[in-house]
N, CA and C atoms as an extended XYZ file, in Angstrom:
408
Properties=species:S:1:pos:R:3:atomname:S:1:resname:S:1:resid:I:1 pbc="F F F"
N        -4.392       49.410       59.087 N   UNK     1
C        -3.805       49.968       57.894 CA  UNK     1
C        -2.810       48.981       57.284 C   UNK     1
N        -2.165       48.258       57.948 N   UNK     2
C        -1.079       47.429       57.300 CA  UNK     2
C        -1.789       46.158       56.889 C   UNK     2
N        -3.391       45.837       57.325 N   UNK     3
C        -3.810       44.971       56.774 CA  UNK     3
C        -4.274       44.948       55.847 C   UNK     3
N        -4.589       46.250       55.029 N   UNK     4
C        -4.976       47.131       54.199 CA  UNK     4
C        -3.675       46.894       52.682 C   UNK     4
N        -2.511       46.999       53.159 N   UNK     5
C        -1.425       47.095       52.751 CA  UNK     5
C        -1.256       45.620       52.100 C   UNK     5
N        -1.088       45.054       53.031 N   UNK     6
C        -0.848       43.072       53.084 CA  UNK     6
C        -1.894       42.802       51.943 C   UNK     6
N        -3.039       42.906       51.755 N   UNK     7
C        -4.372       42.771       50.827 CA  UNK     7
C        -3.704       42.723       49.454 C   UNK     7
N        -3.684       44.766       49.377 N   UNK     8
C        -3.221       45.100       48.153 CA  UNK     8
C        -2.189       44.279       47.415 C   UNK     8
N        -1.000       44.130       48.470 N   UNK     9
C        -0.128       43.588       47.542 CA  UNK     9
C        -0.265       42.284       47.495 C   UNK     9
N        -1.199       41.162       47.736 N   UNK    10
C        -1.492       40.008       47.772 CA  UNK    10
C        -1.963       39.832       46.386 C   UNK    10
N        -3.255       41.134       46.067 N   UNK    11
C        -3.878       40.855       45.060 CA  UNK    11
C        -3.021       41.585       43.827 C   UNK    11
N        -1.779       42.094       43.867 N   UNK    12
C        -1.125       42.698       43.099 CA  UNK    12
C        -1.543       43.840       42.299 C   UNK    12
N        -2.379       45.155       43.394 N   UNK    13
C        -2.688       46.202       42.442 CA  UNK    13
C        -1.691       46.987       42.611 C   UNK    13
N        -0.615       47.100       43.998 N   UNK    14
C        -0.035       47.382       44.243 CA  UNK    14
C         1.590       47.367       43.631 C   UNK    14
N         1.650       46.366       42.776 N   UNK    15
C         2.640       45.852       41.803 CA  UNK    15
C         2.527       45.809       40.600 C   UNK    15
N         2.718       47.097       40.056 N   UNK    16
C         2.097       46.679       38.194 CA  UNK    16
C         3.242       45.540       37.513 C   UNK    16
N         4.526       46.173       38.251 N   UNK    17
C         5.429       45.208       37.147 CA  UNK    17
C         5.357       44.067       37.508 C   UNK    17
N         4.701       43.075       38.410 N   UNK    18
C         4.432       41.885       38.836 CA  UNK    18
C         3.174       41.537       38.237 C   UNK    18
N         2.150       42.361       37.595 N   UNK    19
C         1.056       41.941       37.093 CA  UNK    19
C         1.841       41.611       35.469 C   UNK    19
N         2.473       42.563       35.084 N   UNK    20
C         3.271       42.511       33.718 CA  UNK    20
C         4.141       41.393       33.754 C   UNK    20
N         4.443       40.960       34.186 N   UNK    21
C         5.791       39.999       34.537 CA  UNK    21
C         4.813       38.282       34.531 C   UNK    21
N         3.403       38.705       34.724 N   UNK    22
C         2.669       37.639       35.107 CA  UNK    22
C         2.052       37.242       33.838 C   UNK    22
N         1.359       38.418       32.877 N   UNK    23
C         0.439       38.612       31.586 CA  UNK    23
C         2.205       37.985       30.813 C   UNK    23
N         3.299       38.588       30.675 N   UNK    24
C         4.146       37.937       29.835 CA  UNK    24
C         4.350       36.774       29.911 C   UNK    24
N         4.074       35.973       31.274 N   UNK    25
C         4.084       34.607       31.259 CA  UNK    25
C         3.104       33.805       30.726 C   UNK    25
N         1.878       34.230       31.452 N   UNK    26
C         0.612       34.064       30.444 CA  UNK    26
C         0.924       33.475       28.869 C   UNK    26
N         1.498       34.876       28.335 N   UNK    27
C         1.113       35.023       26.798 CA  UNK    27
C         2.664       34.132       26.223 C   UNK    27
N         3.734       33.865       27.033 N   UNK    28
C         4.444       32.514       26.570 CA  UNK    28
C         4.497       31.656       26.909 C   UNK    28
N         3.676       30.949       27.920 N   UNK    29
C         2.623       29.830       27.917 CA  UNK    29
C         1.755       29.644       27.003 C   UNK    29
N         0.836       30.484       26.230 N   UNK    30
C         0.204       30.439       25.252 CA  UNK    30
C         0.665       30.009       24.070 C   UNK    30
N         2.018       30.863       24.142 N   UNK    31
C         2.637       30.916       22.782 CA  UNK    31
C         3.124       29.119       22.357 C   UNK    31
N         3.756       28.836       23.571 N   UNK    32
C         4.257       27.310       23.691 CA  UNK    32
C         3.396       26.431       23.235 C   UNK    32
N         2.224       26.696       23.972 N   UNK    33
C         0.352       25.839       23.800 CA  UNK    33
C         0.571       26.042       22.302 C   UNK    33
N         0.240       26.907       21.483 N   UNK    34
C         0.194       27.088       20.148 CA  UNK    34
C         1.129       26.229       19.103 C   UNK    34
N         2.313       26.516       19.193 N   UNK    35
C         3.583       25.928       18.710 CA  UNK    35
C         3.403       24.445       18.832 C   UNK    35
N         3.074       24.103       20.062 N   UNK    36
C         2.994       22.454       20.341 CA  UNK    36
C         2.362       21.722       19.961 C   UNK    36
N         1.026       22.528       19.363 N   UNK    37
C        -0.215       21.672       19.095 CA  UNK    37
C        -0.234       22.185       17.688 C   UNK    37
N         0.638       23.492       16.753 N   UNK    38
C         1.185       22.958       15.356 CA  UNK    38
C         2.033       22.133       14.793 C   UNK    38
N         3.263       21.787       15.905 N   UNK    39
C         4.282       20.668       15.525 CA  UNK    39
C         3.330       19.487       15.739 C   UNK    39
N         2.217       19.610       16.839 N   UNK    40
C         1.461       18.113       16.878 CA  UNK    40
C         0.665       17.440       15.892 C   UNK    40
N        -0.095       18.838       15.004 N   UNK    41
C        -0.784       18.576       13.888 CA  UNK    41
C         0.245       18.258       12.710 C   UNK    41
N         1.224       19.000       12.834 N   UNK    42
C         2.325       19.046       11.405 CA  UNK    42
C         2.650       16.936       11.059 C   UNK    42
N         3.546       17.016       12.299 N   UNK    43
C         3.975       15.223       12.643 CA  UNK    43
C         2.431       14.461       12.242 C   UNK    43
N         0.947       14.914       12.828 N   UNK    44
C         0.238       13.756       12.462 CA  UNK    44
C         0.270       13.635       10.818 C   UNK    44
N         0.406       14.215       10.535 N   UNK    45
C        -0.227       15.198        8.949 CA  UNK    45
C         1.235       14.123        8.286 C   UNK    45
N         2.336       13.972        8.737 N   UNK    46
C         3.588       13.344        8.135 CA  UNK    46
C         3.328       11.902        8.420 C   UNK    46
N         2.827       12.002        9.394 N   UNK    47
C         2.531       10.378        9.642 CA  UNK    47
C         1.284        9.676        8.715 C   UNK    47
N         0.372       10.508        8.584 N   UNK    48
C        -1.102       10.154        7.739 CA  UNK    48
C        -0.199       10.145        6.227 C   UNK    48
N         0.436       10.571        5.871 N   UNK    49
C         1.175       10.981        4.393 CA  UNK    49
C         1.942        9.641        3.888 C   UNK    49
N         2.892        9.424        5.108 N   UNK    50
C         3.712        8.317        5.265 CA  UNK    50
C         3.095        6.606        5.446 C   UNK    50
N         1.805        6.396        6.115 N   UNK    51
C         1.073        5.634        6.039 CA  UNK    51
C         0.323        5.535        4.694 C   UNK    51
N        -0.629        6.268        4.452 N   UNK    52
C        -0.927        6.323        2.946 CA  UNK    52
C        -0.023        6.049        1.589 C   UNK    52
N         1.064        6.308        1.762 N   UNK    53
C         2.625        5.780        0.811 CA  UNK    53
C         2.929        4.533        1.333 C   UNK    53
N         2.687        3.983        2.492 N   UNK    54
C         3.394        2.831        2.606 CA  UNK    54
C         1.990        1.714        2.294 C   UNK    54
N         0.573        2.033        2.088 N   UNK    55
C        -0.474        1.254        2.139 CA  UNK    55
C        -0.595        1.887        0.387 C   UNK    55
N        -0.112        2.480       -0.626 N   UNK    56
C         0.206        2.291       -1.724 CA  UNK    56
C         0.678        1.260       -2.092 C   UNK    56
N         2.148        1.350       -1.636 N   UNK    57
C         2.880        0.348       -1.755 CA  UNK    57
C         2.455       -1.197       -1.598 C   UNK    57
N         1.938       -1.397       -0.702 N   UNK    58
C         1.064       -2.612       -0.503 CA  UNK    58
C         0.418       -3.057       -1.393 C   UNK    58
N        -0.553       -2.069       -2.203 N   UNK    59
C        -1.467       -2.232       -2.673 CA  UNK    59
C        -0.674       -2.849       -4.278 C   UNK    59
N         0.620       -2.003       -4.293 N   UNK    60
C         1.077       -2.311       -5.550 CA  UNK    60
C         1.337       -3.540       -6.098 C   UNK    60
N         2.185       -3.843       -4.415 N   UNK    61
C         3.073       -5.745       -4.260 CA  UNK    61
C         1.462       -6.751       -4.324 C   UNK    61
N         0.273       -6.343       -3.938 N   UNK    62
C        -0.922       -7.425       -4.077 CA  UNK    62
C        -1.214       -7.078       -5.574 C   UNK    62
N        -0.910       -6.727       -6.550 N   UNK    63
C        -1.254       -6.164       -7.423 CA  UNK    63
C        -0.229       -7.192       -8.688 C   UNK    63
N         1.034       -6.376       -8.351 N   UNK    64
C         2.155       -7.421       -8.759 CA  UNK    64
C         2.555       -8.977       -8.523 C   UNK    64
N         1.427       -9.604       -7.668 N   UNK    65
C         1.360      -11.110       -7.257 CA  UNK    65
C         0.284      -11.351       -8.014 C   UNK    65
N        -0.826      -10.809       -8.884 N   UNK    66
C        -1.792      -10.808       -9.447 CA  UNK    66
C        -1.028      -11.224      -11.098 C   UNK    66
N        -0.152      -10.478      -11.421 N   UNK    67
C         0.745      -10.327      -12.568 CA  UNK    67
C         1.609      -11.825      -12.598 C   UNK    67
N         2.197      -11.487      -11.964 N   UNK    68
C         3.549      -12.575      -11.376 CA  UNK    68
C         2.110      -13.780      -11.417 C   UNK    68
N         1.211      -13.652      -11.146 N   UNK    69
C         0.553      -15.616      -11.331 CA  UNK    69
C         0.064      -15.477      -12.411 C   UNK    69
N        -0.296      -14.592      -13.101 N   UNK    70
C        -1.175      -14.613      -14.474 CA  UNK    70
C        -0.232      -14.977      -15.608 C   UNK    70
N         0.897      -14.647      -15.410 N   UNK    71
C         1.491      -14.453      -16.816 CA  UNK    71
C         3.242      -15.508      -16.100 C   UNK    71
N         2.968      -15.977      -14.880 N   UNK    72
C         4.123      -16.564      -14.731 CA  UNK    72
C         4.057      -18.371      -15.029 C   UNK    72
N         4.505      -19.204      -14.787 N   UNK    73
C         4.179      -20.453      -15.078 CA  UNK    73
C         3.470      -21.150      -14.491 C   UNK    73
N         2.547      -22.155      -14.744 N   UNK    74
C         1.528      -22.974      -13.841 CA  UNK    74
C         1.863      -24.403      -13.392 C   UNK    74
N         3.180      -24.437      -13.901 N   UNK    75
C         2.861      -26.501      -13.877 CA  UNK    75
C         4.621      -26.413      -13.517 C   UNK    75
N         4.454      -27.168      -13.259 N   UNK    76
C         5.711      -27.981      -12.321 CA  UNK    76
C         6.558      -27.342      -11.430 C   UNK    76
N         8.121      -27.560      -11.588 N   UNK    77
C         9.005      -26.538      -10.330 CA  UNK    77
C         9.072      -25.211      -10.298 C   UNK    77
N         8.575      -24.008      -11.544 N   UNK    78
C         8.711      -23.077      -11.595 CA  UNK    78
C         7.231      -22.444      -11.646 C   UNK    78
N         6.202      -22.970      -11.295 N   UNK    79
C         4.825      -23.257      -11.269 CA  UNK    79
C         4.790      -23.117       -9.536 C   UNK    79
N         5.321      -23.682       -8.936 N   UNK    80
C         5.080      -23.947       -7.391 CA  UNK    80
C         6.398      -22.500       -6.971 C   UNK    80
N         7.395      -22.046       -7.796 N   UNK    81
C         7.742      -21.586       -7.076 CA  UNK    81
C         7.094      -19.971       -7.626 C   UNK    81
N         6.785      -19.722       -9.020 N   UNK    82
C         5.288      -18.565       -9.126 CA  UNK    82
C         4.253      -18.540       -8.229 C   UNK    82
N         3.865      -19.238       -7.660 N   UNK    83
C         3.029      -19.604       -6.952 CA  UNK    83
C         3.311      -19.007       -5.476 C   UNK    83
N         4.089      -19.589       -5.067 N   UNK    84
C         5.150      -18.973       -3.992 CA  UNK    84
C         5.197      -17.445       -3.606 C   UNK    84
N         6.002      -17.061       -4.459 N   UNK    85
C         6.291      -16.038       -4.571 CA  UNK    85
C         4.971      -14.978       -4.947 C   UNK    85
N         3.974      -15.495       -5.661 N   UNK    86
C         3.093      -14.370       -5.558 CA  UNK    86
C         1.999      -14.385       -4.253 C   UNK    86
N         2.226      -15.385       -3.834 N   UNK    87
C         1.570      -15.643       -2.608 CA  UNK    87
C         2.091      -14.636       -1.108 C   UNK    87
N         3.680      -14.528       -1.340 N   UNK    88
C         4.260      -13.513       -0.562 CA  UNK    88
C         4.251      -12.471       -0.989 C   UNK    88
N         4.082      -12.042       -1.666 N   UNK    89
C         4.201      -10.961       -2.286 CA  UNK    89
C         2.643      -10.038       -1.495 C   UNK    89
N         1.759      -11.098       -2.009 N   UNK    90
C         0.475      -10.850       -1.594 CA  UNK    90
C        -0.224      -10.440       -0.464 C   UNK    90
N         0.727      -11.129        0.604 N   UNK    91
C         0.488      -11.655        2.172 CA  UNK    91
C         1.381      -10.251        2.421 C   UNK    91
N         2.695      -10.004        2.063 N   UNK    92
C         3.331       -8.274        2.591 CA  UNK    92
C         2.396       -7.726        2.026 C   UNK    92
N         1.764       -7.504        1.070 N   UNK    93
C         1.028       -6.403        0.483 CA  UNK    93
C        -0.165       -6.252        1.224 C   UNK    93
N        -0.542       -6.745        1.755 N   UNK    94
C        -1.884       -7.125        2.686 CA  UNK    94
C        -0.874       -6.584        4.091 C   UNK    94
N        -0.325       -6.818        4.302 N   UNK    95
C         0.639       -6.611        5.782 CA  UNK    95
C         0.381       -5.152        5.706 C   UNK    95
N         0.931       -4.146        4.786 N   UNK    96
C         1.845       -3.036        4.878 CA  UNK    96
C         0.495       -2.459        5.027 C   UNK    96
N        -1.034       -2.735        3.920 N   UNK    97
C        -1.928       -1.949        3.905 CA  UNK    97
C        -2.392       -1.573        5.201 C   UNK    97
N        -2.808       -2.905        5.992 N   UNK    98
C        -3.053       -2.683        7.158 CA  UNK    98
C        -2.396       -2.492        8.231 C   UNK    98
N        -0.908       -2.633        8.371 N   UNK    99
C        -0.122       -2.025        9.602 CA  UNK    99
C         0.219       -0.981        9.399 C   UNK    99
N         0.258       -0.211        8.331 N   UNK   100
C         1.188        0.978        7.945 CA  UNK   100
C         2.413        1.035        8.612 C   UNK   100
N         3.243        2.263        8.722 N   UNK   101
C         4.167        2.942        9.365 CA  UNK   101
C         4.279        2.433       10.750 C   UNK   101
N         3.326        2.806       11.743 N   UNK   102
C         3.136        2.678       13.115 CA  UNK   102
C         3.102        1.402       12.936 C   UNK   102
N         2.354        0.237       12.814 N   UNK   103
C         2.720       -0.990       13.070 CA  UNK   103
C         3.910       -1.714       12.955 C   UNK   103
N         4.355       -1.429       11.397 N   UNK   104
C         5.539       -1.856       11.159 CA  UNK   104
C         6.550       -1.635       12.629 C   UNK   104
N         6.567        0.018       12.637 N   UNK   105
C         7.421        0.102       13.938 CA  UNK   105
C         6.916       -0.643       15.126 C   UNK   105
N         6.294       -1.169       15.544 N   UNK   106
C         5.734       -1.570       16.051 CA  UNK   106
C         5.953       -3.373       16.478 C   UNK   106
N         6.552       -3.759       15.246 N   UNK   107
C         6.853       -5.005       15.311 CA  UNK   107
C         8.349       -4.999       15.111 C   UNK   107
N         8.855       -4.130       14.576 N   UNK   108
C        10.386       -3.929       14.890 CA  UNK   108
C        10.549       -3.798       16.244 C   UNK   108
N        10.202       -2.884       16.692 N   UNK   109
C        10.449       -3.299       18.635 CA  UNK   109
C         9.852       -4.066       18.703 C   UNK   109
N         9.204       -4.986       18.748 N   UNK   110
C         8.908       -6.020       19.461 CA  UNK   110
C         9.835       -7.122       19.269 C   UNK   110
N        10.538       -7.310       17.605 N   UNK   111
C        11.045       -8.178       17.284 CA  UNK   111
C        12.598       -7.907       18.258 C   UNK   111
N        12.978       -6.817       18.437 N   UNK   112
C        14.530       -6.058       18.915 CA  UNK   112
C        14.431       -6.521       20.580 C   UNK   112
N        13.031       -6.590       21.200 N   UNK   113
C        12.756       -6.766       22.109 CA  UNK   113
C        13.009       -8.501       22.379 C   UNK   113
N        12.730       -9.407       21.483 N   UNK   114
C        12.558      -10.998       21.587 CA  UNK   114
C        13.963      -11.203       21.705 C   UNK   114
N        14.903      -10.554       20.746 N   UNK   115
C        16.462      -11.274       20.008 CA  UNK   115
C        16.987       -9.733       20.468 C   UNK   115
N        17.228       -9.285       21.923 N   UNK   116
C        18.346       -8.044       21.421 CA  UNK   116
C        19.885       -8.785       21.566 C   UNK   116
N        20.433       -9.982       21.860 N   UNK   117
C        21.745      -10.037       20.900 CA  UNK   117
C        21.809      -10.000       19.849 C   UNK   117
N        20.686      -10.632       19.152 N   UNK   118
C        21.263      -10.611       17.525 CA  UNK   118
C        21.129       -9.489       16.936 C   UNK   118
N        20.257       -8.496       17.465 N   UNK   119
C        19.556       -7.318       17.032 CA  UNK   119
C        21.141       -6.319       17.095 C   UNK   119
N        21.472       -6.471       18.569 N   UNK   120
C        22.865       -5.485       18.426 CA  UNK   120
C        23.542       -6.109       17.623 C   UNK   120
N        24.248       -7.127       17.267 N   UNK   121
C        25.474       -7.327       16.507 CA  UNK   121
C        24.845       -7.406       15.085 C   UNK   121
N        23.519       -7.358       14.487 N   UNK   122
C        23.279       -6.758       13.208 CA  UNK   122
C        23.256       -5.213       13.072 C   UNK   122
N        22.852       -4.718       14.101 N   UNK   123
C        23.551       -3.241       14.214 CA  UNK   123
C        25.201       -2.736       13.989 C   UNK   123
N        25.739       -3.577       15.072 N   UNK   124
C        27.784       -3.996       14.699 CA  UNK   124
C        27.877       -4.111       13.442 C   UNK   124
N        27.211       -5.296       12.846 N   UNK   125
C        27.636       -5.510       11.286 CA  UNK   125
C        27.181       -4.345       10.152 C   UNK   125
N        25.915       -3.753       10.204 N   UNK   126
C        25.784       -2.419        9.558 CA  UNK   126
C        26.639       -1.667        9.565 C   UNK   126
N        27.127       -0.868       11.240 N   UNK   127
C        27.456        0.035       11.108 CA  UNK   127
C        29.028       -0.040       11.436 C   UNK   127
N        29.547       -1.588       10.763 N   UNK   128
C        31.015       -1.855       10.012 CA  UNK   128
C        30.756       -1.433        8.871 C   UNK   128
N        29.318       -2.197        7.864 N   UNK   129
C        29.770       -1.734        6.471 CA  UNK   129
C        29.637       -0.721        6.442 C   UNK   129
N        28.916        0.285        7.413 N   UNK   130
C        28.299        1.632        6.333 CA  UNK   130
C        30.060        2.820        6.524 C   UNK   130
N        30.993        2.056        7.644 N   UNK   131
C        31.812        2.681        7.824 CA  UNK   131
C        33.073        2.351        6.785 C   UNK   131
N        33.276        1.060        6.318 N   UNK   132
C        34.082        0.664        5.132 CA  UNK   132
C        33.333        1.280        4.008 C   UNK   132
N        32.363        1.515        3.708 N   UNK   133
C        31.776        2.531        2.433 CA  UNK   133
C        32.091        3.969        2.379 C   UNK   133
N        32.064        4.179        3.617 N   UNK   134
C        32.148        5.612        3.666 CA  UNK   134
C        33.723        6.025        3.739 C   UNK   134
N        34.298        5.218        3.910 N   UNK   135
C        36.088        5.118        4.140 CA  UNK   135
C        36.480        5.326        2.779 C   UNK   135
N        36.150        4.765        1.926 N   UNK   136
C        36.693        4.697        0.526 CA  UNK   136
C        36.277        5.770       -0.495 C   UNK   136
């Protein structure tokens, strides 16, 4: 009989409020599952938005190096430096299309990673000025 006993309450028919106590966990585990995988879709959805704006942008600066050589000067020192300049212009605009967002970040740590002295004390020097701006 007590093995009878031991069973029941193993399999919890014997315990409703332990079956209840179990289904509420269940169903906020679920709830969590749900929530997590809308903040997961929400963030990709900001990130696809944010990439697409920043591979605009790109598209604009290869666009504006198109301008900047057509209508800027061809011949001598201000010729080489049109030249120049729409050439960079061109080469970021080509950058941004294809790294977007994620790359960019991407090469910021890496770059923070090569130089972190200089990286912190351009941090120091920012966040002197942004504190003399905000002082006044």
């Amino acid at each position: 009989m007590a093995n009878t006993t031991t069973r029941k309450e193993e399999t919890g028919t014997m315990n409703p409020s332990g079956d209840k106590l179990q289904k509420a966990q269940q169903s906020g585990t679920e709830a969590a599952n749900k929530a997590k995988d809308a903040l997961s879709s929400a963030g990709s959805a900001v990130g696809q938005a944010a990439d697409a704006g920043v591979a605009a942008v790109g598209s604009g600066m290869k666009s504006l190096a198109g301008v900047v050589r057509d209508r800027g000067p061809q011949e001598g020192m201000l010729g080489q430096a049109t030249t120049s300049v729409a050439r960079n212009l061109e080469s970021g605009g080509r950058y941004l299309e294809q790294e977007g967002v994620s790359g960019m970040a991407e090469d910021f740590t890496n770059l923070i990673r090569q130089h972190p002295i200089p990286a912190v004390l351009v941090g120091i020097g920012l966040g002197f000025l942004i504190a003399q701006l905000t002082r006044s």
